[in-house]
FIDO-166314 format. One record per residue: residue number from 1; x, y, z of N, C-alpha, C in turn. Coordinates in Angstrom, 1 decimal. Each point is the difference from the previous one (the first is absolute). Layout:
N
<NUM, <X, Y, Z>, <X, Y, Z>, <X, Y, Z>>,
...
end
This chain:
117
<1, <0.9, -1.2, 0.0>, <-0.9, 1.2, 0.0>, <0.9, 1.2, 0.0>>,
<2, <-0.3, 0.9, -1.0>, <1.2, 0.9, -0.5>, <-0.9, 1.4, 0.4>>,
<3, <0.8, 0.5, 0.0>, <-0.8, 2.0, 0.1>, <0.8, 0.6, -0.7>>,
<4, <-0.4, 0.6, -0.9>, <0.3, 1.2, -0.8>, <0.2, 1.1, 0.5>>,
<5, <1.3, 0.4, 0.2>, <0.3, 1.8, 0.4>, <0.4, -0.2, -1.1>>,
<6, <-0.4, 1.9, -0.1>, <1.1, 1.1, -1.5>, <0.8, 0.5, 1.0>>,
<7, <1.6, 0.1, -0.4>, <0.3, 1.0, 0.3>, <0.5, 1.1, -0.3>>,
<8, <-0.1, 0.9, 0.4>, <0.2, 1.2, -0.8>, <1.6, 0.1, 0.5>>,
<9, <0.8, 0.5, -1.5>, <1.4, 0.8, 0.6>, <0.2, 0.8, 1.0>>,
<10, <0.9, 0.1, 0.3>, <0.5, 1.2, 1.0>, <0.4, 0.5, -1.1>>,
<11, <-0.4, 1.8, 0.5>, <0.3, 1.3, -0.3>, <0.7, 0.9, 0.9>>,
<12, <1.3, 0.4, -0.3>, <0.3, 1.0, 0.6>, <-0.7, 1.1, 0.3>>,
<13, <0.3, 0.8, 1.0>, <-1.3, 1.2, 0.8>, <1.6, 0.8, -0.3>>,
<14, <-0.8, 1.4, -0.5>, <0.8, 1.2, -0.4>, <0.9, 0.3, 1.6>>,
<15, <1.1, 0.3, -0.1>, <0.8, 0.4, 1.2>, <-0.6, 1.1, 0.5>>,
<16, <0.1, 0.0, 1.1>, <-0.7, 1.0, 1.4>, <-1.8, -0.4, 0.4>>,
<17, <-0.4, -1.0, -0.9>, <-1.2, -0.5, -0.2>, <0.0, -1.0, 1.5>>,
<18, <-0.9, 0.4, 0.7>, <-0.2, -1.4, 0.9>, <-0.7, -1.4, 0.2>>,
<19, <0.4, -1.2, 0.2>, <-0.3, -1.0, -0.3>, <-1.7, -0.2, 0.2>>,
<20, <-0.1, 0.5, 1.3>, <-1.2, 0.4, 0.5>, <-0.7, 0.8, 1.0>>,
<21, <-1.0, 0.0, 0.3>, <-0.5, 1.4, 1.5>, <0.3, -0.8, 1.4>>,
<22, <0.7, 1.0, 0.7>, <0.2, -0.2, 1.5>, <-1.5, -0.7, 0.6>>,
<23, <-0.2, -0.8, 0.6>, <-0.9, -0.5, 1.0>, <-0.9, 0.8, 0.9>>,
<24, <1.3, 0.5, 0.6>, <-0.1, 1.4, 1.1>, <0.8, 0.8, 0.0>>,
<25, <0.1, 1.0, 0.6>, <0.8, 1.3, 0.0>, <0.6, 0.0, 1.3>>,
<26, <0.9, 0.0, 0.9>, <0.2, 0.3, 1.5>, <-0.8, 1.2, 0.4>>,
<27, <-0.3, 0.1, 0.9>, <-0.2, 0.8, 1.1>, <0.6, 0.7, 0.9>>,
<28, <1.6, -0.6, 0.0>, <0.8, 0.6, 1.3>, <0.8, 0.9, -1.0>>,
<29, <0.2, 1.2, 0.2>, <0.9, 0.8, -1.1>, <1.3, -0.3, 0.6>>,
<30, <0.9, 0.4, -1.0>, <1.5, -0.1, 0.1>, <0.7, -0.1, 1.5>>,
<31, <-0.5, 1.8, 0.5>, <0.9, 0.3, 0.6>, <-0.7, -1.1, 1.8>>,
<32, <-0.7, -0.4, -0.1>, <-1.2, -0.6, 1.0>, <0.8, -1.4, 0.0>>,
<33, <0.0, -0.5, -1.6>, <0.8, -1.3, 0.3>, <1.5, -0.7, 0.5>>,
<34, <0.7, 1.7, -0.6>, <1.2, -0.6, 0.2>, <0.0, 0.6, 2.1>>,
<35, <-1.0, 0.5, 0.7>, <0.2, 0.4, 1.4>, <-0.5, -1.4, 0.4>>,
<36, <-1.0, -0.9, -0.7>, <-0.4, -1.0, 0.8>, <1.1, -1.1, -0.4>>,
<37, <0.8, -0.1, -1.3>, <1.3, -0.7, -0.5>, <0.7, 0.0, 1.4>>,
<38, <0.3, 1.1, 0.1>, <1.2, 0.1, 1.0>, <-0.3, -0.5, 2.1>>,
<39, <-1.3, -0.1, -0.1>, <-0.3, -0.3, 1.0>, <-0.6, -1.4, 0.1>>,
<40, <-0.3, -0.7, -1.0>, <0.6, -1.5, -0.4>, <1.0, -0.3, 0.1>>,
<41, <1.0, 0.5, -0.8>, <1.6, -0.5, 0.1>, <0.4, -0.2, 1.3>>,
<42, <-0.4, 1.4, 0.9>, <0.3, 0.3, 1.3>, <-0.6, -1.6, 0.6>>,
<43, <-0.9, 0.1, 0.1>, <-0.3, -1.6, 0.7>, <-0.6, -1.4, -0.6>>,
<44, <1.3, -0.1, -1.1>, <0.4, -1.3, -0.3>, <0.7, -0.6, 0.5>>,
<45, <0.6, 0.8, 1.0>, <0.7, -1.0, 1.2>, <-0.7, -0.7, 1.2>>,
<46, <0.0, -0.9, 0.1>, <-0.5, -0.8, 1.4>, <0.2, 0.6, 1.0>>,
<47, <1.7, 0.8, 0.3>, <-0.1, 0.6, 1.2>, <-0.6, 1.6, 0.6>>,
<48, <-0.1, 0.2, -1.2>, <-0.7, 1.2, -0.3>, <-1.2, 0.1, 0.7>>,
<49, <-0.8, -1.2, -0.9>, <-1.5, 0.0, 0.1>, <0.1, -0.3, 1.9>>,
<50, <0.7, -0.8, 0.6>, <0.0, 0.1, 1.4>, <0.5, 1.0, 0.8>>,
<51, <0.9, 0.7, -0.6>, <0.3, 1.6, 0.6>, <-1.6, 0.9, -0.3>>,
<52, <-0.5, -0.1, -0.7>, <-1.3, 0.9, -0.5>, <-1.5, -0.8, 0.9>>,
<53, <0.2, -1.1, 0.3>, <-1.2, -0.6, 0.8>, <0.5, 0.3, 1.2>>,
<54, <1.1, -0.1, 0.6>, <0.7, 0.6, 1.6>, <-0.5, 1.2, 0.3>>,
<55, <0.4, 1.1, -1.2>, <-0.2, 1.7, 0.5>, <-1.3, 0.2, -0.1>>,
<56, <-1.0, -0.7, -1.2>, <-1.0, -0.2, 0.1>, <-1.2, -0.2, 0.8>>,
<57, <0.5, -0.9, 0.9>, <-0.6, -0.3, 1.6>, <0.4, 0.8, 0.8>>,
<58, <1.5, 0.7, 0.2>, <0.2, 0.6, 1.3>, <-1.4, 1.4, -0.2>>,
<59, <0.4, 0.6, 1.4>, <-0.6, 1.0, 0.3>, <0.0, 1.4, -0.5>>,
<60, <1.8, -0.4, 0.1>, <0.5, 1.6, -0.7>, <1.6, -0.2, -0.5>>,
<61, <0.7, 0.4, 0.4>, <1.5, 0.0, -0.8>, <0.7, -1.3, 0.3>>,
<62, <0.5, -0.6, -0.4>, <0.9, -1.1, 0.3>, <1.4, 0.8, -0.5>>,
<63, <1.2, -0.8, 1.5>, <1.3, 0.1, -0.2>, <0.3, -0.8, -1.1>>,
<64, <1.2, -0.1, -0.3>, <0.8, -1.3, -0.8>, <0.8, -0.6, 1.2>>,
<65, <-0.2, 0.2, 0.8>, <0.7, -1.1, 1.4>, <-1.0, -0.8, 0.3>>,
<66, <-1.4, 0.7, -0.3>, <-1.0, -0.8, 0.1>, <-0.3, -1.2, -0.9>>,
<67, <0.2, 0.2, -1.2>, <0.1, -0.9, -1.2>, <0.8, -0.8, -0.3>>,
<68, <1.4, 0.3, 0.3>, <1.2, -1.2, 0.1>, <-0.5, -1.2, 0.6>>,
<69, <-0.6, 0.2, 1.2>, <0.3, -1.7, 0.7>, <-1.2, -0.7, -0.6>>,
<70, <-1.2, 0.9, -1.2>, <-0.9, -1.0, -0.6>, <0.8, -0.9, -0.9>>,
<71, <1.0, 0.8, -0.5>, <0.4, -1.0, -1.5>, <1.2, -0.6, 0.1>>,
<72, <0.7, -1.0, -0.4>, <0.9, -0.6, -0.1>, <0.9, 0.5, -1.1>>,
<73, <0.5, 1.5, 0.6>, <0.6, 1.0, -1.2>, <0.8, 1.1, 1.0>>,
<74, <1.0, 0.0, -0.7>, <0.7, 1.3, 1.1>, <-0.6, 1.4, -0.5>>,
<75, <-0.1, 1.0, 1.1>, <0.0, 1.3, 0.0>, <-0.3, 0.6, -1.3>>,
<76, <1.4, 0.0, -0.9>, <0.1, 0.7, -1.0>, <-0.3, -0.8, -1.5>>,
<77, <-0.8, -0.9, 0.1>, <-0.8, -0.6, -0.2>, <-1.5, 0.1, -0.3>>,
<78, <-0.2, 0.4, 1.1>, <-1.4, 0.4, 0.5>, <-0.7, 1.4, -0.3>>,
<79, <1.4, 0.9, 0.4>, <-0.1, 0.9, -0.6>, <0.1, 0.4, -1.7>>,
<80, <0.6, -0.8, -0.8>, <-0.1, 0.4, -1.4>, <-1.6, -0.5, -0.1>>,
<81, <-0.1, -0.8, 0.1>, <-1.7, -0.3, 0.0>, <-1.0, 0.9, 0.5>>,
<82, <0.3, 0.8, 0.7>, <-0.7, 1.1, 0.3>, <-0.2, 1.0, -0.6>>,
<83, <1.8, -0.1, -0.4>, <-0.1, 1.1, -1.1>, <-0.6, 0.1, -1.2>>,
<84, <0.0, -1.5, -0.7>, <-0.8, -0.2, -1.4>, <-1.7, 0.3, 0.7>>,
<85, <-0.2, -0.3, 1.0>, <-1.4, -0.1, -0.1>, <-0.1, 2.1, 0.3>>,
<86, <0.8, 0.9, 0.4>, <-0.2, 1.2, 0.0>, <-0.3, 0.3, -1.1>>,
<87, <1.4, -0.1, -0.7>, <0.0, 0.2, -1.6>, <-0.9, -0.3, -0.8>>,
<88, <-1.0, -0.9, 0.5>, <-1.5, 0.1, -0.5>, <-0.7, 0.4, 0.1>>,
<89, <0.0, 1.1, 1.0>, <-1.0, 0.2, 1.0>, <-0.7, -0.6, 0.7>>,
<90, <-0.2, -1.2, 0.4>, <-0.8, -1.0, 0.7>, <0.5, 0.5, 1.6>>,
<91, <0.9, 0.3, 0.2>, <0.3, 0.3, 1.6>, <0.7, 1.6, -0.1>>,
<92, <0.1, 0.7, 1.5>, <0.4, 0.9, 0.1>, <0.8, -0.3, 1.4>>,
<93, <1.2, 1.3, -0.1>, <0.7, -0.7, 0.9>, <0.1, 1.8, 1.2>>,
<94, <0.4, 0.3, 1.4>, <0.7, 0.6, 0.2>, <1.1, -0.5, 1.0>>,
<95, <1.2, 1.1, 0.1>, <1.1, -0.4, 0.5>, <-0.1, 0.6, 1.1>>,
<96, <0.2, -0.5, 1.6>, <0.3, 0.0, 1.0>, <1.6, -0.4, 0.6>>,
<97, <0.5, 1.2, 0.4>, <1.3, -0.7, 0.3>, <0.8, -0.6, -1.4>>,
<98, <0.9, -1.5, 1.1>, <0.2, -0.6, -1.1>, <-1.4, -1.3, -0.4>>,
<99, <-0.5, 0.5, 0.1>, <-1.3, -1.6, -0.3>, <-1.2, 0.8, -1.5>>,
<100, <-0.2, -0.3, -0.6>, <-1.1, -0.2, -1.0>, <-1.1, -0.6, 0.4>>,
<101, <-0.9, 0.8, 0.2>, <-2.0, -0.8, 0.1>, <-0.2, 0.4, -1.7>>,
<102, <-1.0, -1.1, 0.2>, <-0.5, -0.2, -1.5>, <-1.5, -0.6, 0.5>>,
<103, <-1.2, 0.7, -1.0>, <-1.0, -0.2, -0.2>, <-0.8, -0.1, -1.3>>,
<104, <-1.4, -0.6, -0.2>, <-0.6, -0.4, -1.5>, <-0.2, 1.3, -0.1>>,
<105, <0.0, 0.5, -1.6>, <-0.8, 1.3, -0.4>, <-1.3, -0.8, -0.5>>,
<106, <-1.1, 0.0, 0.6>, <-1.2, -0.7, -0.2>, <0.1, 0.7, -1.8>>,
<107, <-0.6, 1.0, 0.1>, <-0.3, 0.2, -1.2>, <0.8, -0.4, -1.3>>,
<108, <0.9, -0.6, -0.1>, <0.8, -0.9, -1.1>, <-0.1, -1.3, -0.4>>,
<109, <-0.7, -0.9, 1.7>, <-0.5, -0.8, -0.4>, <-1.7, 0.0, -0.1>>,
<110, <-0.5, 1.2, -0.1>, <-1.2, 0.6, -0.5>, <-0.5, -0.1, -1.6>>,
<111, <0.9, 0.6, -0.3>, <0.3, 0.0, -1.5>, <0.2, -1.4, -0.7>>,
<112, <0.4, -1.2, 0.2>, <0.0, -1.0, -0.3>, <-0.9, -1.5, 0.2>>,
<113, <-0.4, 0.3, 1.3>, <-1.1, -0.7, 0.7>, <-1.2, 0.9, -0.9>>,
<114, <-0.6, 0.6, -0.5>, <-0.8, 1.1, -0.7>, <0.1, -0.9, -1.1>>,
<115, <1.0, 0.1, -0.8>, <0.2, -0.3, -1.3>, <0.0, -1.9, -0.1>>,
<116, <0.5, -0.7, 1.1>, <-0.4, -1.5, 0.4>, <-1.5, -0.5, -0.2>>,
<117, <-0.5, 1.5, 0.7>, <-1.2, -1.1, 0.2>, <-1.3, 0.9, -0.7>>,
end
């Protein structure tokens, strides 16, 4: 039992011509995606994401003396991880003395939790 298709040749499409129409269009503009980009990248780390559920819970500022003895990570360590997660904006930090508190900037993970769900 046989079926008959024709087929038709392929035809080249004039250059700059597109193959066909987008599906959808995004919704998050440029400058929106690459803020939520970077706040992804920011916590694609495992220890990250547990530095960010820690400050998360506390009350109010956390030391990094306080955070050392969560992780099995020295100091400066802990702190570059803080730092990527500043550099995202996901945490804010001030400096007391010699010690650094760091807290969530709610509204960064506002903007993404928004656009998640």
């Amino acid at each position: 039992m046989g079926i008959d298709f024709e087929l038709t040749p392929k035809q080249k499409r004039p250059a700059g011509e597109p193959c066909c129409e987008p599906v959808v269009y995004p919704d998050v503009e440029r400058a929106q995606a690459e803020r939520m980009g970077a706040i992804a990248k920011a916590l694609g780390d495992p220890v990250r994401i547990q530095l960010v559920d820690v400050l998360r819970k506390h009350a109010g500022k956390v030391c990094v003396c306080e955070l050392v003895p969560l992780f099995d990570l020295s100091q400066p360590t802990v702190s570059h991880h803080l730092k990527k997660l500043r550099d995202a904006g996901i945490v804010g930090s001030e400096r007391q003395g010699l010690w650094a508190y760091y807290y969530v900037l709610p509204e960064a993970m506002e903007e993404l939790s928004a656009w998640l769900t």
